[in-house]
C-alpha positions in Angstrom: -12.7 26.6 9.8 -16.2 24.9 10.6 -16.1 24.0 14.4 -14.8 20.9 14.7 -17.7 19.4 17.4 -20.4 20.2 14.9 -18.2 18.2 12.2 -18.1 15.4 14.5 -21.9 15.3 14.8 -22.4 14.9 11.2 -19.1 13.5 9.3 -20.6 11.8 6.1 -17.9 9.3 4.3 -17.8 11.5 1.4 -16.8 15.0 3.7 -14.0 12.6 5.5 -12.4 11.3 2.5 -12.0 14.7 1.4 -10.1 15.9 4.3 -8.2 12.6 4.5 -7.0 13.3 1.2 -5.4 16.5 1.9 -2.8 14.2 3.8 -0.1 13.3 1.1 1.0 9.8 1.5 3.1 7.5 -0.6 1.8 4.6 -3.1 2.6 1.1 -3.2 1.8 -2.2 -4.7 0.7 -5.0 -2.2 1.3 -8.3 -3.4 1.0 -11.9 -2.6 0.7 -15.4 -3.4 -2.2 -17.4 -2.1 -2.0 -20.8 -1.4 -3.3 -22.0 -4.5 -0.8 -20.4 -6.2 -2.9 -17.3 -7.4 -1.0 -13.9 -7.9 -2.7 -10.9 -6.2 -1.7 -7.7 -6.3 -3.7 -3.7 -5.4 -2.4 -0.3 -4.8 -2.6 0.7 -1.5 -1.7 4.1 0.2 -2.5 3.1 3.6 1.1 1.5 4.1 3.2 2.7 7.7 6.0 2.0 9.5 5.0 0.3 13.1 8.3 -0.8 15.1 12.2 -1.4 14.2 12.3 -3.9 16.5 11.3 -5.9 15.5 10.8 -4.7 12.2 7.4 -4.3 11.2 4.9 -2.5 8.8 1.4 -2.7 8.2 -1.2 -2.2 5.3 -4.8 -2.1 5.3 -7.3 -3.2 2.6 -11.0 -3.1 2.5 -12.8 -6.1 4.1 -14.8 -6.5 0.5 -11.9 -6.9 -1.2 -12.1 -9.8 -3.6 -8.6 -10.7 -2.9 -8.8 -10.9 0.8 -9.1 -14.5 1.6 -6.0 -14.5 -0.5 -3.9 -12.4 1.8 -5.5 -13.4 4.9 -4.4 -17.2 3.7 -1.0 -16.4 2.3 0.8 -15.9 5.4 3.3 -13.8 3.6 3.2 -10.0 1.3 5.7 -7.8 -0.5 4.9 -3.7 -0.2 6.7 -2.5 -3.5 6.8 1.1 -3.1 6.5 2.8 -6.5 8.7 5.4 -7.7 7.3 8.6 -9.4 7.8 7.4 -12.9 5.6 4.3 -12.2 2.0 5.9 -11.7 0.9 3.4 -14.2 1.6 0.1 -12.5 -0.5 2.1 -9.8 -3.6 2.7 -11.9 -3.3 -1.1 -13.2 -3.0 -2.5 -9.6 -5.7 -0.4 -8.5 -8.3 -1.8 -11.4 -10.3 -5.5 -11.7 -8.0 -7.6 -14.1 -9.1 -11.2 -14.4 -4.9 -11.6 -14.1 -3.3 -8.8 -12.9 0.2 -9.6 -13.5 -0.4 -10.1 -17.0 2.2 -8.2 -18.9 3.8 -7.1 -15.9 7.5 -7.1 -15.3 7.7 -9.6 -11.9 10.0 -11.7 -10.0 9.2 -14.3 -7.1 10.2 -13.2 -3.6 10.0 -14.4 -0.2 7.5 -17.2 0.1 6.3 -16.5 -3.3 5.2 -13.2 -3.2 5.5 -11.3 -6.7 8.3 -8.2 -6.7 7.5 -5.5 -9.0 10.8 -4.7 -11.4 12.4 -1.7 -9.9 10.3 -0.5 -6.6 11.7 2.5 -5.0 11.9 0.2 -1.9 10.4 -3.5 -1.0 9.3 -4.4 2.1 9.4 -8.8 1.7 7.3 -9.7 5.1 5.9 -12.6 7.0 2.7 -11.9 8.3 2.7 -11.2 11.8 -0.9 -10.5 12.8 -3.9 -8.9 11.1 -6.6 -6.8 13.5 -10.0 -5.6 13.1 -9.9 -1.6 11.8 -13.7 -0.6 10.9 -14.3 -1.8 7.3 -10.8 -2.5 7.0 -8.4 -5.3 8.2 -5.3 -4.1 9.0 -2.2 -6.3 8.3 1.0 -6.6 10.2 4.1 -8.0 8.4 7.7 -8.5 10.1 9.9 -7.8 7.4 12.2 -10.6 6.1 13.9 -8.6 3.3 14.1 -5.1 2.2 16.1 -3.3 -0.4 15.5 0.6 -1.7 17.4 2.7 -4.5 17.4 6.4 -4.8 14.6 8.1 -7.0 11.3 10.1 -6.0 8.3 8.8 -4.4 5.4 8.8 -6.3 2.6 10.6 -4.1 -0.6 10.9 -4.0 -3.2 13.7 -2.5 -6.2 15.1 -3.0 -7.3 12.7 -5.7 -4.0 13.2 -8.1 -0.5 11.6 -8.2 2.5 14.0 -7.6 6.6 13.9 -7.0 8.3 15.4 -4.4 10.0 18.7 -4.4 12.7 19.3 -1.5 11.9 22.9 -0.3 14.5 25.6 0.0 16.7 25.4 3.1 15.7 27.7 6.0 17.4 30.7 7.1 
């Protein structure tokens, strides 16, 4: 293992988002509904759980993002966590679409906010504060509504998108 004060001298973006995605995480869909009425919606992996109580979760998205007026204005966002059969609703969240609910399978939640058909679990949230994180804002909803089912996470690490396999008890 390279010593890590010498990495710390010279971390390029490209060497830390290699090691950051060694960390598995889960994948959702982040949507909203802006206050002209404009559906947005972007896969996101940088979704946590923050307090129980009250209940809140947070999100992050990249301050470039063409759709963050649209959140920062909407006051309200649903994190649709996607099951491990729904890696394509990932990829087409994560691409430019002029609409990207076109041809996708959507119902209207809390405030508005577009609910993906069959999440693994939905997070419906007010927002509750966003904060400065780098080149990221980082949102903070208190959850209104939530609902789950049973079913695998989709995951994603190192670049690929993978299921989860429980590991053999211990002895």
């Amino acid at each position: 293992m390279t010593d890590i004060m010498d990495q710390m001298e010279r971390i390029d973006s490209r060497q830390l988002r290699n090691a950051l995605g060694r960390y598995a995480t889960g994948v959702a869909v982040v949507t909203t509904r802006a206050p002209s009425g404009k559906l947005e919606g972007l896969t996101a992996n940088s979704f946590a759980a923050v307090s129980l109580d009250p209940p809140l979760i947070l999100w992050s998205l990249r301050r470039q993002a063409p759709s963050m007026k649209s959140f920062l204005d909407a006051g309200a966002f649903a994190v649709n966590v996607l099951a491990d059969e729904q890696s394509s609703l990932s990829d087409h969240f994560a691409r430019s679409h002029a609409d990207k609910f076109d041809g996708i399978a959507f119902k209207a939640g809390f405030a508005g906010c577009p609910v993906l058909h069959d999440p693994l679990a939905l997070f419906e949230c007010e927002m509750e504060s966003t904060t400065s994180g780098g080149d990221h804002i980082i949102f903070i909803g208190r959850v209104q509504r939530v609902s789950y089912r049973e079913g695998s996470p989709l995951i994603f690490s190192g670049g690929n998108y993978g299921t989860h396999t429980r590991l053999a008890a211990a002895s």
